[in-house]
C-alpha positions in Angstrom: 0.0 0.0 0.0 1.2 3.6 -0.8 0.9 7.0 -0.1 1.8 9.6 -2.3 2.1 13.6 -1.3 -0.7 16.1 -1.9 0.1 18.3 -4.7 -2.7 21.0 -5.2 -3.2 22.6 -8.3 -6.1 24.5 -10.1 -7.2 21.3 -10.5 -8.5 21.5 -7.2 -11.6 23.3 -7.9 -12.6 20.4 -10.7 -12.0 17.5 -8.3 -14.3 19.3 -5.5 -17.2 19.3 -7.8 -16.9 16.2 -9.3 -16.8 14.8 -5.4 -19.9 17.2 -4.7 -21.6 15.1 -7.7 -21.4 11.8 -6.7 -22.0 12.5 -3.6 -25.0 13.2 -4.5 -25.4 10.3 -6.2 -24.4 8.7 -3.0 -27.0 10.6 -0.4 -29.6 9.8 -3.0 -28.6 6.0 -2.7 -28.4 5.9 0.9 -31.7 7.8 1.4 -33.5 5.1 -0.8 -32.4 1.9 0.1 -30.4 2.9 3.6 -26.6 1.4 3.5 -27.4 -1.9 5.0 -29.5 -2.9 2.1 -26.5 -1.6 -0.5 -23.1 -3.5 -0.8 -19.6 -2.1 -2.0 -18.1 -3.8 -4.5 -14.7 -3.4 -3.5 -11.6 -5.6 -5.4 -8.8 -3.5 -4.8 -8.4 -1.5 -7.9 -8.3 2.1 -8.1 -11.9 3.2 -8.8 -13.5 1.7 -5.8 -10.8 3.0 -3.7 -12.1 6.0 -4.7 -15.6 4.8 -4.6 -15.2 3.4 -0.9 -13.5 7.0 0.7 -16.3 8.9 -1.0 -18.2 6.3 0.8 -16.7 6.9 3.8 -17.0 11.1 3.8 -20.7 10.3 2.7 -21.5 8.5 5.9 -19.2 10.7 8.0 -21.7 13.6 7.4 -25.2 11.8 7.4 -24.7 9.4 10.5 -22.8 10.2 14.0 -22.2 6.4 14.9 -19.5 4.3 12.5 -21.9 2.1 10.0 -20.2 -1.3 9.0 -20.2 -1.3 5.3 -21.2 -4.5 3.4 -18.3 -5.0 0.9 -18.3 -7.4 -1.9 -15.5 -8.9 -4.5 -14.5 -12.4 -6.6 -12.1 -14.3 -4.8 -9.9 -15.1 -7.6 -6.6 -17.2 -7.1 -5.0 -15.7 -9.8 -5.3 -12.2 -8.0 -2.5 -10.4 -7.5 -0.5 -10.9 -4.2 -0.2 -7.3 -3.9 -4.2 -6.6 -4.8 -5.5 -9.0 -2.1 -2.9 -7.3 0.7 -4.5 -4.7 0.0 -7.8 -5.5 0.2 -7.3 -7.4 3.6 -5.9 -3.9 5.1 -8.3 -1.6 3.6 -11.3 -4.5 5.5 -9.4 -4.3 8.6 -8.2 -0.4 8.4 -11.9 0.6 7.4 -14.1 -2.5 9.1 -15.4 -4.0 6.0 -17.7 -7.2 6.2 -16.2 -8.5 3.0 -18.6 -11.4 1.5 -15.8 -13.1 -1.0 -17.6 -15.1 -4.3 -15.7 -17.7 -6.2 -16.4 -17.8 -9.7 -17.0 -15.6 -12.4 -19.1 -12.0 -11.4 -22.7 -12.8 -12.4 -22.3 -16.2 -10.2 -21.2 -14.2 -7.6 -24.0 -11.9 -7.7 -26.6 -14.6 -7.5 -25.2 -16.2 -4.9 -25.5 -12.8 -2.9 -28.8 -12.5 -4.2 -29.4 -15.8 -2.8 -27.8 -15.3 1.0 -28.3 -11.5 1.5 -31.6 -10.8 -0.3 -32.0 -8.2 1.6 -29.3 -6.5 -0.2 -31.0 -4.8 -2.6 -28.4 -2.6 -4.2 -24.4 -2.1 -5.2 -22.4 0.6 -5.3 -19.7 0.2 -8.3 -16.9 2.5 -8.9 -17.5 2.0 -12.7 -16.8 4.3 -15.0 -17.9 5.0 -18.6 -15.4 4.1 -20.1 -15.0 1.0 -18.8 -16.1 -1.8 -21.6 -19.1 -2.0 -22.3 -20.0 1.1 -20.2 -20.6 3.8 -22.0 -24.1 4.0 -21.7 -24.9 3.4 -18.2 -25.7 5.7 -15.5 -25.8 6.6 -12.1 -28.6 4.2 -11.4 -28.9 1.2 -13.5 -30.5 -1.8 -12.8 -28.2 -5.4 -13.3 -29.1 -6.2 -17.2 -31.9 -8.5 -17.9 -30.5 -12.6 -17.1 -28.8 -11.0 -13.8 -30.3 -10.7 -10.2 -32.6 -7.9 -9.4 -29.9 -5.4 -8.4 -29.7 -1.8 -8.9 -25.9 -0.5 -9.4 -25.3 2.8 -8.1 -22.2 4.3 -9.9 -21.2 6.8 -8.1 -17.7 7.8 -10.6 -19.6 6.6 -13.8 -18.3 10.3 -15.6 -15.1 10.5 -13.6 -11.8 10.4 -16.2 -9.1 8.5 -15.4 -6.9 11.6 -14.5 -10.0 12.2 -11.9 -9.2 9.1 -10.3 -5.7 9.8 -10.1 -6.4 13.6 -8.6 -8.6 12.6 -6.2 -6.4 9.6 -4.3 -3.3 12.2 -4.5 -5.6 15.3 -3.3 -6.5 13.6 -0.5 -3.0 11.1 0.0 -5.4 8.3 -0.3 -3.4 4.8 0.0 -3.9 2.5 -2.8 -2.0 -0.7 -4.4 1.1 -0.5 -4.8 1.1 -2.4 -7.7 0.0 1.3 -9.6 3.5 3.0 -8.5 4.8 0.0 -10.8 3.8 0.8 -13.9 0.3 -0.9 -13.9 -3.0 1.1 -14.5 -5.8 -1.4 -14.9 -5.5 -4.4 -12.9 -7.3 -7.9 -13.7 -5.4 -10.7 -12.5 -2.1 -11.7 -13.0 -2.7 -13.5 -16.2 -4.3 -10.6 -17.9 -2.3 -8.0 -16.7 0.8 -6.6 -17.3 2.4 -2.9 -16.6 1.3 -0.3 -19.1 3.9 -0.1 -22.2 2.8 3.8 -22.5 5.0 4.2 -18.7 7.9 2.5 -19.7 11.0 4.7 -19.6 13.8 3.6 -21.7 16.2 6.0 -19.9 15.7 4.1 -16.1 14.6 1.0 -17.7 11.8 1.4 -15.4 7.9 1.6 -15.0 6.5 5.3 -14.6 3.7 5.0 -11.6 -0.2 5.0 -13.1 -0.8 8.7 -12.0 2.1 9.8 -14.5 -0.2 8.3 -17.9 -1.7 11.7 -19.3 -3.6 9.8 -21.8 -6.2 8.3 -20.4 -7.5 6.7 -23.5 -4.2 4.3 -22.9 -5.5 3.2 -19.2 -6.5 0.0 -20.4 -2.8 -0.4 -22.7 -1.5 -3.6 -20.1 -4.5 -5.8 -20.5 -5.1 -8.6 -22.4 
């Protein structure tokens, strides 16, 4: 897990009201299903990092006693060693009740359907241009075939340089893996680090937060 230093810029004033925004999004959420009917999907990655802190402020504000947050994610064994550290500290730092599916997503979300039906929502930290995202948005019911769950995306019109603004705004700790040279993180058979950050002068990975073209995010998956 690292930390990296605040640097402010004018920036600032962009990333304060995208975060007013889905906050909103998030109030509205919490007001109509209440958070322990709504689950985080939480696997580590960047975008529900940011997801789960705006979480966080969001519940900070609207309730005085700590809430335990419902957090869900595919237990995959081909997960990154570094990805499930991760996700262990943030469940102990930030008192998660993770609920860990095997199999692929949709199986995953049955099987929730099936134990927790009182869960009646998610909150994703997708964003639109995530695959075959692009026309979703901030409430959208699970597609027809898939349980009965609304997904609240939160992020859906944040850009990738959003993401990376945010977590160093606010010296958010995320995976390390991301100071390596990787910016979208499957598993460890579909992954590699992002070609776009190599630098043939160190013979090194930049970290994610240095890619300025976001269109690239996705340039170490396969």
């Amino acid at each position: 897990m690292v930390s990296v230093p605040r640097q402010f810029s004018s920036d600032d004033n962009h990333i304060d009201a995208i975060v007013c925004s889905s906050t909103e999004v998030i109030n509205q959420g919490l007001l109509q299903y209440g958070m322990s009917n709504i689950a985080l999907a939480f696997n580590g990655g960047k975008d529900c990092t940011v997801l789960l802190h705006l979480l966080l402020m969001s519940l900070e504000k609207l309730v005085k006693e700590k809430l335990t947050i419902t957090a869900i994610c595919i237990d995959d064994p081909d997960n990154f060693v570094e990805i499930d550290e991760f996700v262990d500290s943030c469940v102990t730092h930030h008192n998660l009740s993770m609920l860990k599916f095997k199999g692929k997503i949709k199986d995953g979300l049955f099987e929730l359907h099936k134990q927790w039906p009182h869960i009646k929502a998610i909150f994703m930290g997708t964003r639109s241009t995530d695959p075959f995202s692009s026309n979703l948005t901030s409430f959208a019911m699970c597609d027809e075939g898939w349980p009965p769950l609304m997904r609240i995306n939160p992020i859906i019109s944040w850009s990738y340089t959003d993401v990376w603004l945010f977590l160093r705004k606010y010296d958010i700790p995320y995976c390390s893996l991301y100071d390596r040279g990787y910016t979208s993180i499957g598993n460890k058979t579909n992954t590699k680090q992002n070609p776009a950050l190599y630098d043939a002068d160190s013979g090194e990975y930049k970290a994610a937060y240095c890619l300025s073209d976001g269109s690239l995010e996705r340039g170490g998956r396969t």
